[in-house]
C-alpha positions as CSV (number, residue, x, y, z in Angstrom):
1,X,-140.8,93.3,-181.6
2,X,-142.4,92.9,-178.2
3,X,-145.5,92.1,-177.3
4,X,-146.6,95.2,-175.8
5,X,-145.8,97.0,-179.3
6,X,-147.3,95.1,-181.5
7,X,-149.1,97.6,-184.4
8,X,-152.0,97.0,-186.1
9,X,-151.2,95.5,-190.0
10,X,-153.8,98.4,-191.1
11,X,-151.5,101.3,-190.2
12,X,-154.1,102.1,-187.4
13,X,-153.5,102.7,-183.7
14,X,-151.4,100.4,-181.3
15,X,-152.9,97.4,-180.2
16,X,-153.9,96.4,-177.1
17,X,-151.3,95.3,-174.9
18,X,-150.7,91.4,-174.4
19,X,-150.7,91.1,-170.5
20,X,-149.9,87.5,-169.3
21,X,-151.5,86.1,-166.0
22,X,-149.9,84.1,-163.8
23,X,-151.6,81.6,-162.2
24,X,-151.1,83.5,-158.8
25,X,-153.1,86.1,-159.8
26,X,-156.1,83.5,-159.4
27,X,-155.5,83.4,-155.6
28,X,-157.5,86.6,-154.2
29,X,-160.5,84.9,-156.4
30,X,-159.9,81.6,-155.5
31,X,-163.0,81.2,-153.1
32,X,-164.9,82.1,-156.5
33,X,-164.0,78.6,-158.2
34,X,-163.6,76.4,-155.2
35,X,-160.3,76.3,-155.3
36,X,-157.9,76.6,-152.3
37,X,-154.6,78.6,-152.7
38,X,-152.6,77.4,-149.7
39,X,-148.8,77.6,-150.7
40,X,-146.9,78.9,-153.0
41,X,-148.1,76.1,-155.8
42,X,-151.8,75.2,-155.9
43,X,-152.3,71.4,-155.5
44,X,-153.0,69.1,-158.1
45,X,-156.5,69.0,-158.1
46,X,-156.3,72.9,-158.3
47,X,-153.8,73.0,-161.3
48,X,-156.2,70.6,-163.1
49,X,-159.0,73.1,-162.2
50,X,-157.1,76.2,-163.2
51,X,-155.6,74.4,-166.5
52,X,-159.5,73.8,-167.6
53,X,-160.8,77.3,-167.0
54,X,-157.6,78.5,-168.6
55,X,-157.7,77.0,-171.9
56,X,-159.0,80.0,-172.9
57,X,-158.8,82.3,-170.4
58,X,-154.8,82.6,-170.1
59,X,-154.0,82.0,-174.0
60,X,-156.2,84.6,-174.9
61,X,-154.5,88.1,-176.3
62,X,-157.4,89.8,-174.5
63,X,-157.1,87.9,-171.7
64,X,-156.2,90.8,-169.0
65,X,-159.9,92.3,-170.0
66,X,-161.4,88.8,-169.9
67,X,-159.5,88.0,-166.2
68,X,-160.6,91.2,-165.1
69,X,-163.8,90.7,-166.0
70,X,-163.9,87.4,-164.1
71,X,-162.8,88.6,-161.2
72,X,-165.2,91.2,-160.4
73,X,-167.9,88.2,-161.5
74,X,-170.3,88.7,-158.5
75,X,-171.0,92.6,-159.3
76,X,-172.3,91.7,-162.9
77,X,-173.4,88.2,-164.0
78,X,-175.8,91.0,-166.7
79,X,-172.6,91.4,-168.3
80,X,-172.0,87.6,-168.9
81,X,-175.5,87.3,-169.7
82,X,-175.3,89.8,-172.2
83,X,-172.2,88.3,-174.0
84,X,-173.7,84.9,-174.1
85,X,-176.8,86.3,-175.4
86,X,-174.9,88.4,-178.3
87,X,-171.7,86.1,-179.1
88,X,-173.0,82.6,-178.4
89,X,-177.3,83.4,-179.0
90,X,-177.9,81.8,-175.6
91,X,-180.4,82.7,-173.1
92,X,-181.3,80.0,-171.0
93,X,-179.7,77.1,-169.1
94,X,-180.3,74.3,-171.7
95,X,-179.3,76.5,-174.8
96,X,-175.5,77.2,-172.8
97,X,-175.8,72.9,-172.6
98,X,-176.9,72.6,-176.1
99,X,-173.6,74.8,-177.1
100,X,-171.3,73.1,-174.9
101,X,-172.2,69.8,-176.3
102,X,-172.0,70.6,-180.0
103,X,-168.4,72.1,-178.9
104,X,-167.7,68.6,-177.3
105,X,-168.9,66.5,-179.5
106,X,-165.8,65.7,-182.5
107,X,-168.5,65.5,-185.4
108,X,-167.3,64.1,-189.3
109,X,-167.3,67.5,-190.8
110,X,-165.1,68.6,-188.0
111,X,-162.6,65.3,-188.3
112,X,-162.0,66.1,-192.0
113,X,-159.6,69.1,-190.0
114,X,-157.0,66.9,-191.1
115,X,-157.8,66.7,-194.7
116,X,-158.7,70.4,-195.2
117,X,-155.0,71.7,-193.9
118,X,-153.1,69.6,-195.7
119,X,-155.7,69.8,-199.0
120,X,-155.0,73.5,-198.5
121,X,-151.3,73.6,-197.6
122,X,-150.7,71.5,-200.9
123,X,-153.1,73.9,-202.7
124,X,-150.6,76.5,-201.9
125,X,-148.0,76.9,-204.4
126,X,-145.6,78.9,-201.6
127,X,-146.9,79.9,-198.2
128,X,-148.1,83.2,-198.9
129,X,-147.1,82.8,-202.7
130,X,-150.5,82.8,-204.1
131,X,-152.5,79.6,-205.4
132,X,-152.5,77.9,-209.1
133,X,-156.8,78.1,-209.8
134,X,-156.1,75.1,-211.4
135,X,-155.2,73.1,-208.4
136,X,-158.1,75.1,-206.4
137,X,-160.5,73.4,-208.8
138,X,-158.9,70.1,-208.2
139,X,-158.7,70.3,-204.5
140,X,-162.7,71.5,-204.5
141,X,-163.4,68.4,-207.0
142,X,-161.7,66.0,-204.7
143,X,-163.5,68.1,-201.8
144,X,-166.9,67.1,-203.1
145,X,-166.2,63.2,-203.6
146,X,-165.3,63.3,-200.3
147,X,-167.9,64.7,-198.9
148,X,-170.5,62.8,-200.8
149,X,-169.0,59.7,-199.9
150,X,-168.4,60.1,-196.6
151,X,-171.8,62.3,-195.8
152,X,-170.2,65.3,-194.9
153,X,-172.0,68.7,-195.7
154,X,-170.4,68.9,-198.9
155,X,-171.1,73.3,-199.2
156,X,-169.6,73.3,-195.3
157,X,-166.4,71.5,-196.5
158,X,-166.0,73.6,-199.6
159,X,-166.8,76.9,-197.2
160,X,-164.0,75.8,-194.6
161,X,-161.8,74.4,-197.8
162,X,-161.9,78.1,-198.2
163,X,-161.5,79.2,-195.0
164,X,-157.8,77.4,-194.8
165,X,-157.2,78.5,-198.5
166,X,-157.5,82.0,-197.7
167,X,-155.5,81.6,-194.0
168,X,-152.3,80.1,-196.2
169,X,-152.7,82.1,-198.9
170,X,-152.8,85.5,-197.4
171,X,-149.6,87.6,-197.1
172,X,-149.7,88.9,-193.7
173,X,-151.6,86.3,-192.1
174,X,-149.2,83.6,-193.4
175,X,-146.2,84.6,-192.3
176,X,-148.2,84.6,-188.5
177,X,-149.4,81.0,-188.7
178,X,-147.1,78.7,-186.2
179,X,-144.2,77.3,-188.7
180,X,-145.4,73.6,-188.9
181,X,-149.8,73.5,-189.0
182,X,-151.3,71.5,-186.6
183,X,-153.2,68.7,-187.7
184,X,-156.8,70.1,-186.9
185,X,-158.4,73.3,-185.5
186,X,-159.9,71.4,-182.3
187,X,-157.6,73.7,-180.0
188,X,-160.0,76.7,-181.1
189,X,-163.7,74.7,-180.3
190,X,-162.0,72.7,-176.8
191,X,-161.0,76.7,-175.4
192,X,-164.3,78.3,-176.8
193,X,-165.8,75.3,-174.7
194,X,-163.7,76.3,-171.1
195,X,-164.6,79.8,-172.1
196,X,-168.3,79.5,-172.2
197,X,-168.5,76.9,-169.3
198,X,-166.5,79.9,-166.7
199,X,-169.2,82.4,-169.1
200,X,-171.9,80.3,-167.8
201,X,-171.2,79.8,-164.0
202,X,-170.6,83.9,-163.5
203,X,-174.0,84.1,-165.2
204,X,-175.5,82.4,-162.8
205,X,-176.8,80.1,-165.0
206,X,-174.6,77.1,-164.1
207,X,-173.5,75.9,-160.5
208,X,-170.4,75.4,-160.0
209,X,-170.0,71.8,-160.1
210,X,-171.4,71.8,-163.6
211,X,-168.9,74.8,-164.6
212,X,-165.9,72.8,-163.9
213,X,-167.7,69.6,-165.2
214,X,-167.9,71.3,-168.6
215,X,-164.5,73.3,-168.1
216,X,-162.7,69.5,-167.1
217,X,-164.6,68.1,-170.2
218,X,-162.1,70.5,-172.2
219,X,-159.3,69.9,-170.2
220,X,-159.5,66.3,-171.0
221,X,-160.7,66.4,-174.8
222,X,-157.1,68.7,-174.7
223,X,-155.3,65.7,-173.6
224,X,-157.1,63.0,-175.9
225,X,-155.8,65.0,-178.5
226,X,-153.2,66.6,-178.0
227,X,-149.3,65.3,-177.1
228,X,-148.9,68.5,-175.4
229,X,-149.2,72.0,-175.2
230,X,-147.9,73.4,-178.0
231,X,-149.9,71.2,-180.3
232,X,-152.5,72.7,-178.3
233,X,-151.8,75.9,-178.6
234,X,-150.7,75.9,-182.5
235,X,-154.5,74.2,-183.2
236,X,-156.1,76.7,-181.1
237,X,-154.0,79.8,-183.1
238,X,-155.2,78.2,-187.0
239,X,-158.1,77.6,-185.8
240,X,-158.9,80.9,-184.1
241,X,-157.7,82.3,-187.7
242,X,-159.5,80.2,-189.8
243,X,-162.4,81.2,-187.7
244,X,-162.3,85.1,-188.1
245,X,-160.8,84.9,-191.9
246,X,-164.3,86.1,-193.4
247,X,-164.0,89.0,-191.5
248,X,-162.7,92.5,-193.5
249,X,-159.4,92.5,-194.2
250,X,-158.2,94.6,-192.3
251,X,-160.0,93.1,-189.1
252,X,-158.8,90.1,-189.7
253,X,-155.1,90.2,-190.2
254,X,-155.4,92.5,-186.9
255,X,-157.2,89.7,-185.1
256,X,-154.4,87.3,-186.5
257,X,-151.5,89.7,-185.3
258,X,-152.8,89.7,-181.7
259,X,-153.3,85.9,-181.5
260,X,-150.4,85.0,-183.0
261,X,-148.8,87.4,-180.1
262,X,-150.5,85.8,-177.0
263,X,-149.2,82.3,-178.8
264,X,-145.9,83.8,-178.8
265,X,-146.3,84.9,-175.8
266,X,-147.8,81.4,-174.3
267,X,-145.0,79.4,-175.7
268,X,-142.1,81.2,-174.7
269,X,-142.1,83.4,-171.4
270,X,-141.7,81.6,-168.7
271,X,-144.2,83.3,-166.6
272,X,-146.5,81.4,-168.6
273,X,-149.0,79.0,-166.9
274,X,-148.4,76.6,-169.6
275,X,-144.6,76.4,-169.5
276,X,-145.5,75.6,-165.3
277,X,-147.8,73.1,-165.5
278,X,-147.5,70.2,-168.3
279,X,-150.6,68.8,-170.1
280,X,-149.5,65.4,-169.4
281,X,-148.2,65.4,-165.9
282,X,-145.9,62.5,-165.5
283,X,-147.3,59.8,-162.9
């Protein structure tokens, strides 16, 4: 099935088309994030620069929309306004900060990633073969101890216990999530954190120095933890599922489809940005 066919799992109408963007399709924009396209490669202070603002931006199945968007930034910073206002309830400069730093900062509830997949993934009798209740109730009971001894919010863990219960357990969406589970779903919170930094700076409520300071604070939590990119790019899909999974059904094993397309995608083609530049160039 290519990408460009994929069909929504609810019978409905095609999906939008995955559209991948080269890096070189940054260069008539470059003067718009300081960077200088001068070659056929951008240098390595650019890469770094157009790795950070493209954790989200080029691994995203929307991400044609979102580049377009981008690129005609200076006609509309209402529009990025508007979406920070709706998706991320911010209005002002410190509210954006306040986001960003919540995104940055790895807090207990979200180190106990780890321990939720694999509670979950041994929960599940078969990977999309249904769960034994009685193992549920053990999982949840070993759930709370943990929390309460280790001052976790023990009704968050049980709510994202679920989350990853119902992301394994589900038919469709199972058979979509990468073959081996990442370790944590920091991939999803490090791109939402390049995405709102580049969200920010068209705004107009960030300059551009503190755009790329937030978009290079992704870049490098990406390489603190992370071996490379397809780590990356596997924590960034479960966790971008887990994320949307108490959504309707429908809605969300259509959201699941395209992102597990665009990771498809970002993995394999060699057109990708990812498979050009390494997350851990060599010295």
């Amino acid at each position: 099935m290519t990408m460009s066919n994929l069909k929504s799992s609810s019978g409905g109408s095609p999906m939008p088309t995955i559209r991948p963007i080269p890096w070189q399709q940054f260069a008539p924009h470059a003067d718009e994030y300081g960077l200088n396209f001068t070659g056929a490669q951008p240098s390595d202070a650019d890469q770094q620069a157009l790795l950070s603002f493209g954790l989200y931006l080029l691994t995203s199945p929307c991400c044609a929309d979102r580049f377009s968007m981008c690129a005609h930034a200076t006609s509309s910073p209402k529009r990025f306004r508007a979406v920070l206002r709706t998706a991320w309830k911010a209005d002002t400069h410190d509210e954006v900060v306040q986001r960003l730093q919540d995104l940055a900062s790895p807090t207990l509830a979200r180190r106990s990633d780890e321990i939720l997949t694999v509670i979950a993934e041994e929960t599940v009798s078969e990977r999309g073969g249904g769960c034994n209740e009685r193992t549920i109730d053990i999982a949840r009971a070993f759930l709370v101890d943990y929390g309460e001894i280790n001052s976790v919010n023990v009704s968050y863990l049980l709510s994202e216990f679920d989350d990853h219960l119902k992301a394994q357990s589900d038919p469709v969406v199972a058979k979509l999530l990468p073959q081996k589970l990442p370790r944590s779903t920091a991939g999803w919170d490090i791109s939402r954190l390049s995405w709102l930094s580049l969200l920010a700076f068209h705004a107009g409520l960030f300059t551009q120095e503190e755009g790329f300071y937030y978009a290079q604070r992704a870049l490098d939590l990406a390489k603190e933890a992370f071996a490379d990119w397809d780590e990356y790019l596997r924590s960034q899909l479960y966790g971008r599922i887990c994320w949307t999974i108490d959504q309707p059904e429908a809605k969300y094993r259509d959201e699941a489809e395209l992102w597990a397309g665009a990771y498809a995608w970002t993995r394999l083609e060699e057109e990708s940005l990812f498979k050009r530049l390494p997350l851990h160039p060599s010295s």
